[in-house]
N, C-alpha and C positions, 0 to 999 in steps of 0.2 A: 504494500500500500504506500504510495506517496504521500511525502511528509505537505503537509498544509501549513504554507507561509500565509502571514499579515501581511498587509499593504506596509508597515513600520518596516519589516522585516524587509520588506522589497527592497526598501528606500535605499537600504543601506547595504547589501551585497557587496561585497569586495572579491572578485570574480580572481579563480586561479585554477591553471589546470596541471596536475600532476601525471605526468607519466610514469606506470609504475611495470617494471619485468616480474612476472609471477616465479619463471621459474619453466624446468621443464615438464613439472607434472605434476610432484608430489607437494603435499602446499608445507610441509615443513623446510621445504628448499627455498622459500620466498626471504628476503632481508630483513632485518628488524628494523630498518628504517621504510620499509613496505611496508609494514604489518601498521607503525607508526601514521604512517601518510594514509591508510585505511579509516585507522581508530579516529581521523579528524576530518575524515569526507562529509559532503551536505550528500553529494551523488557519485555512487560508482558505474562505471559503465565497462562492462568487461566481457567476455567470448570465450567461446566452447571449451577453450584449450586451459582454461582456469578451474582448477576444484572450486566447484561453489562453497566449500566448508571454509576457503577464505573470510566468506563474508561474514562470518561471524564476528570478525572484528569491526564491522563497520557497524555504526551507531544505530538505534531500532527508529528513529526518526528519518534514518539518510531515506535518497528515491536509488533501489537497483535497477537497473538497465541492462538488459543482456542486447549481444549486438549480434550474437553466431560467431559462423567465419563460411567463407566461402561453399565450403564443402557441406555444409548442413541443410536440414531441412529450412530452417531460420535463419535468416543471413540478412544483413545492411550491408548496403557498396561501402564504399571507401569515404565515397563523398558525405553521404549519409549518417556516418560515425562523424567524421567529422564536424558538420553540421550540428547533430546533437551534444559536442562537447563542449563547442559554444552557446550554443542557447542555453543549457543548463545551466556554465559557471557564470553567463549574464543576470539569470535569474535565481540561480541559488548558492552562488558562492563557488567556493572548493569543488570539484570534479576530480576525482580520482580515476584515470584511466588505467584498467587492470589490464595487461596483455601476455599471453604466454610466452615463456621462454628469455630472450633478453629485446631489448627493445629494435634492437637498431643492426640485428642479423633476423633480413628478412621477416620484420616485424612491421614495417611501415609506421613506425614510429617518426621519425623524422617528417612524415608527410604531416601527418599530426602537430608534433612541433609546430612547422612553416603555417600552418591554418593559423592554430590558436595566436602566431606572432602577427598575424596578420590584421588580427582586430583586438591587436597593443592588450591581449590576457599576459599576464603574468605567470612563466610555467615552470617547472621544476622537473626533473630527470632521476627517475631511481631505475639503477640498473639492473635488468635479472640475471640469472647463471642461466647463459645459454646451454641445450641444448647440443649443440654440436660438439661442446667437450666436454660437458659434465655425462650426457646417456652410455658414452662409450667409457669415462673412468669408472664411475658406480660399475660397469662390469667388467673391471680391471682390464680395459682396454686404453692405453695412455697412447695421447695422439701425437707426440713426437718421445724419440727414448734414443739413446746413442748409439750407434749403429744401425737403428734401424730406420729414422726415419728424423730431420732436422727441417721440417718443416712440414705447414699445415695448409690446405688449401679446404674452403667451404664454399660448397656451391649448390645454385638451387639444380631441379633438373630439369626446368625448362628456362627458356628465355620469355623475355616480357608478350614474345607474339605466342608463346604456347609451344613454340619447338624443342624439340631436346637441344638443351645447350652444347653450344660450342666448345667451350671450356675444359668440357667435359676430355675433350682428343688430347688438350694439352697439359692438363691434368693427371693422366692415364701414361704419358710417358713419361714425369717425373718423379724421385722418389718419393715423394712428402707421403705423408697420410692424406686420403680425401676423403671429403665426409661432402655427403649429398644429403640436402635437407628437400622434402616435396617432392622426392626423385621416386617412388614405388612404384609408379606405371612406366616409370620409364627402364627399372631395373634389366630388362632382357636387353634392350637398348646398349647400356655402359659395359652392360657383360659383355657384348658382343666388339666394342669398343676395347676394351682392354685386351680381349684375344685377338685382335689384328695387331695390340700392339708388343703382345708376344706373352702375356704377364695371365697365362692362363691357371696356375698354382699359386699367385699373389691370393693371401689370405684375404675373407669378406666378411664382416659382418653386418644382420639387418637385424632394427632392432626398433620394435612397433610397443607402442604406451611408454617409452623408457620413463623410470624411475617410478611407475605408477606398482597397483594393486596388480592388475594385467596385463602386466609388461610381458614380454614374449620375443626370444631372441633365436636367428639362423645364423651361426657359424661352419666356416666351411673355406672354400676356394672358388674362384672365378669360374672355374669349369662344372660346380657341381653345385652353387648358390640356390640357382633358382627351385632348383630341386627339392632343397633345405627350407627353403622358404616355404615351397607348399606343403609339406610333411611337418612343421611346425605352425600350419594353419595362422600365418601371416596375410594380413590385406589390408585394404585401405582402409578399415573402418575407424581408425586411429589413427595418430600421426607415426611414420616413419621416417628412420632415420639409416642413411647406406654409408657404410665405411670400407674402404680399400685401403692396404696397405700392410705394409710387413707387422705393422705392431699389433696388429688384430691376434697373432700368432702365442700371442701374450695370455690370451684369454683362455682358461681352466680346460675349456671344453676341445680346445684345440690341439693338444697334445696327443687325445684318442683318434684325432682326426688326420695329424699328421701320421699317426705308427701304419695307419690304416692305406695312405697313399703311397706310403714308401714301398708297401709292400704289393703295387698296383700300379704300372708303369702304362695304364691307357688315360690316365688322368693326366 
């Protein structure tokens, strides 16, 4: 139920909008200075990818707003969230934007930003723990390690027109680690992609809900992924997450995996 301001109340609004990173799933992964920025919202407005048990910290007067996200039955454009983060922090103060994972890796945060500077709100920046390197530590998967791998490369898996990105070729011949975020339909794609570029035993990991209650993870190899993925009843119903690279090899489960190819020379 939304809180019912006075005309008094109106008068005097002091309009601000906070951007806040939830985290990549689990809401005890959110900041204390999140949790903070919550406990002193008029309004939050926040999307799929947020535990709603967040709100328990926002105050029982605040107004919640859900916005979706693309992929849901329920969904506001870009413009549309936008729009409502001004109109609220004009009318009711503090607007807390809650968004999953960290703001500003493929969060559309910044767009957000550039709105609210637009009509001179006052806005504040709390950063989340992305997704792209916390889903693969929590499973002892570290995304750069010495000798295996000195650098990190994150990429979505389409480009802004909807094609599999490009990136991706140049990506695929270096050694870093690479972590695709939004990439799950494209996965037969990059697989295909890394065995032209020779890197068909470069260890994989996919890893759908990370950090949550139903989280759900395929380790394996480029040549034998997609396989893994459907024998651990992975899909899009969730956000996923794709990692390539040597330090995947790191991870508990991969050791069974490697005795297993050694001793099978058609992979």
């Amino acid at each position: 139920m939304e809180r019912q301001f006075t005309d008094r109340e109106r008068s005097y609004v002091e309009p601000k909008i906070t951007l806040v990173g939830a985290g990549p799933g689990d809401p005890d992964l959110i900041s204390v200075k999140g949790v903070k920025a919550l406990k002193a919202a008029d309004v939050v407005i926040y999307d799929a990818l947020v535990d709603e048990i967040l709100l328990d910290y926002v105050p029982k007067g605040a107004t919640r707003v859900y916005v979706g996200n693309p992929s849901g039955d329920e969904n506001f454009s870009q413009s549309t969230v936008n729009q409502l983060m001004v109109d609220y922090a004009l009318n009711f103060g503090h607007v807390v934007r809650l968004k999953g994972g960290d703001l500003f890796v493929f969060g559309r945060g910044y767009e957000e930003l550039e709105y609210a500077a637009s009509y001179s709100i006052e806005t504040e920046i709390i950063p989340g723990i992305s997704s792209a390197i916390s889903v693969p530590g929590l499973q002892g998967i570290p995304v750069t390690h010495k000798g295996d791998s000195d650098g990190l490369w994150i990429l979505c898996g389409t480009d802004e027109k909807g094609d599999l990105n490009k990136e991706l070729i140049s990506a695929a011949s270096s050694k870093a680690t690479v972590v695709v975020l939004l990439g799950y339909e494209q996965l037969h794609d990059i697989v295909n992609i890394y065995q032209r570029a020779g890197k068909g035993r470069l260890p994989v990991a996919v890893i759908q809900n990370g950090s949550m209650k139903n989280e759900k993870i395929a380790v394996g190899i480029v040549n034998t992924i997609d396989e893994i993925v459907e024998e651990e009843g992975i899909d899009n119903s969730g956000p996923v997450l794709l990692v390539f690279g040597q330090t995947v090899a790191h991870h508990k489960r991969f050791c069974s995996i490697l005795n297993f190819l050694e001793g099978d020379n058609s992979y």
